[in-house]
C-alpha positions, 0 to 999 in steps of 0.5 A: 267871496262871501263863503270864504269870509264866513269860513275864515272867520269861522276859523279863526274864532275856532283857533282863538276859542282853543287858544284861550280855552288851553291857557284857562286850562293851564292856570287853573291846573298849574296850583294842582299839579305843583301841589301833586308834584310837591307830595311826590317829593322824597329828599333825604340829603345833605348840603354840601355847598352852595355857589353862584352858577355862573352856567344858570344866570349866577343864581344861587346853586345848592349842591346835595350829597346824591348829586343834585344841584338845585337853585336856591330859594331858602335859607341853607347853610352847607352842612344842613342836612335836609328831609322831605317826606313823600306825602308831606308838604313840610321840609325838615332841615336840621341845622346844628341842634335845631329844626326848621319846618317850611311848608313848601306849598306856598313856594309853588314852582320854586319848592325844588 
């Protein structure tokens, strides 16, 4: 009985030290890979409209030029046309005779 005991508890604390050790892990990472997922970006587009996604909780949708259809989570306007370099952290959007700059980085997961 007792060797089942010792066993058990050497499981469990095995799973629990793996558990823990898997999340650390995450958070630790979650900031790198977002930044190396960030870089790898390359959109060169236009806005063509932007609605309520009734099929996505009614979050605000944008629809792109090449097709994809993003949440949104900056300032867009249809017509603005967007640029983002691979290597770069900064979106460009052109709107009218103007030229916004956001660094997506501290955007972490919702610089789509």
């Amino acid at each position: 009985m007792k060797k089942e005991k010792i066993v058990l508890i050497f499981i469990v604390l095995v799973t629990s030290i793996c558990v823990i050790l898997s999340f650390l892990y995450k958070i630790l990472k979650s900031d790198e890979i977002t930044k190396k997922r960030i870089l790898s970006m390359d959109r060169h587009t236009k806005v063509l409209q932007i609605y309520n996604d009734s099929f996505n909780h009614n979050f605000t949708t944008v629809l792109y030029a090449t097709g994809e259809r993003k949440t949104l989570y900056f300032d867009l306007k249809v017509g603005d046309s967007i640029s983002k370099n691979k290597n770069d952290s900064i979106m460009y959007i052109f709107r009218n005779d103007s030229i916004l700059q956001i660094n997506l980085l501290p955007y972490g997961y919702k610089a789509n």
